[in-house]
N, C-alpha and C positions, 0 to 999 in steps of 0.2 A: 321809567322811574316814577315810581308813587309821590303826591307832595307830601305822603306822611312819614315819608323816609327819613328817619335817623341821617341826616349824613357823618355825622361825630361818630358814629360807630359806639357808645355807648347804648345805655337800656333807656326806654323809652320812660316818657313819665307816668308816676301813677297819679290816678286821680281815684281820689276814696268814693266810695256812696254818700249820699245827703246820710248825715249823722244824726239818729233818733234824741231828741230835743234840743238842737239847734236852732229848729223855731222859736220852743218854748223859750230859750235863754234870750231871743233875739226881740218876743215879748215882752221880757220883763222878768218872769219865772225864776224865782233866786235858785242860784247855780246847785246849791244843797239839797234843795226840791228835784231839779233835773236829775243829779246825780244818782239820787235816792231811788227814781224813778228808773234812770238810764243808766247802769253803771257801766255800759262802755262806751261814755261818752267820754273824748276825748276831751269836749269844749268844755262843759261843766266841771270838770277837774283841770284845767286850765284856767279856768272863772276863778274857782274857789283858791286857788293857788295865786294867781293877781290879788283877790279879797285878801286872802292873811299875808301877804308879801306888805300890803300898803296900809298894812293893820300893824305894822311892824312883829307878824309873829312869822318871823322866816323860817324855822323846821315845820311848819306845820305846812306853810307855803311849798318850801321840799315836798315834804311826804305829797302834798295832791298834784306838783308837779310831775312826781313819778309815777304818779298813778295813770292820770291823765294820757303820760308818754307812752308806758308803757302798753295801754288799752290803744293808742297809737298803732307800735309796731303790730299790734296782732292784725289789725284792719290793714295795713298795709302788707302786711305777708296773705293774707287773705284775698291782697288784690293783685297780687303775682309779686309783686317787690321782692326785689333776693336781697336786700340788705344794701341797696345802692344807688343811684341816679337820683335823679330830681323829683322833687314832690313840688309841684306848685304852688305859692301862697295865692295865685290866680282863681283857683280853682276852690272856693269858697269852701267844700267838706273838708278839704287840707287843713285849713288853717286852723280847726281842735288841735290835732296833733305838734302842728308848727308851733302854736302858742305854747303848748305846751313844754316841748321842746323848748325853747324861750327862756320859761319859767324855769325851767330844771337847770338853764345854765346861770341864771340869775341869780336862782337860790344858794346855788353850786358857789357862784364868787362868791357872796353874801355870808358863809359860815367859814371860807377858807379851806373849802375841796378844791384847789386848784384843777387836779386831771380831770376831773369830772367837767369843774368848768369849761377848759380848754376843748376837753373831745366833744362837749355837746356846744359850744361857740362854732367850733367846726362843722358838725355833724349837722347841723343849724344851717348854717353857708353855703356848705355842699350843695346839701337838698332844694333852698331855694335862697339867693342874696335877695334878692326882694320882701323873703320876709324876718329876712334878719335886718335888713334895711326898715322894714316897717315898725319892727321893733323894737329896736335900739340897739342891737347885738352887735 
């Protein structure tokens, strides 16, 4: 038996590639620069979506939440992911996506999208309680 065996019988985790400026964000590099730079950056459109969330402008906070997520599933379908198992908030390139994710259920409660909030509070938990735990969810 291998130690990297699944025993749960479930799909194994993904872990994303280092995500093109995540450095720069972790410099300093305001999130809108990255973005502009890197638009499939998961963590920059997750930045900016925290920014207008605590700016009190939460549609605007939405829209880069979704963007964010959405630029997410592509990199996770790109790294075998069918739509299911665990994403690590461990695993540092995750955590664009997860935050993002995050924000999209945040923004979700926040305008009174209940299902949205619910399926992404879930969708959230699923993939990793640790970073629904790290971030308030």
């Amino acid at each position: 038996m291998s130690i990297h065996q699944n025993l749960l019988g479930g799909p194994a985790p993904t872990h994303l590639p280092d995500e093109p400026g995540r450095e720069a964000i972790a410099a300093g590099t305001p999130a809108v620069e990255v973005a502009a730079a890197h638009p499939t950056s998961s963590l920059a459109w997750a930045v900016l979506a925290d920014e207008a969330f605590a700016a009190g402008r939460t549609v605007e906070s939405y829209a880069y939440a979704r963007t964010g997520y959405h630029r997410g599933l592509d990199a996770l379908r790109r790294s075998g992911w069918k739509g299911h198992g665990p994403v690590p908030w461990e695993h540092e390139p995750n955590r664009g996506f997860l935050r993002a994710l995050g924000a999209l259920s945040r923004a979700a409660g926040a305008i009174g999208e209940k299902e949205e909030y619910e399926r992404c509070s879930t969708f959230l938990r699923d993939s990793s309680p640790a970073a629904a735990d790290a971030l308030g969810a």
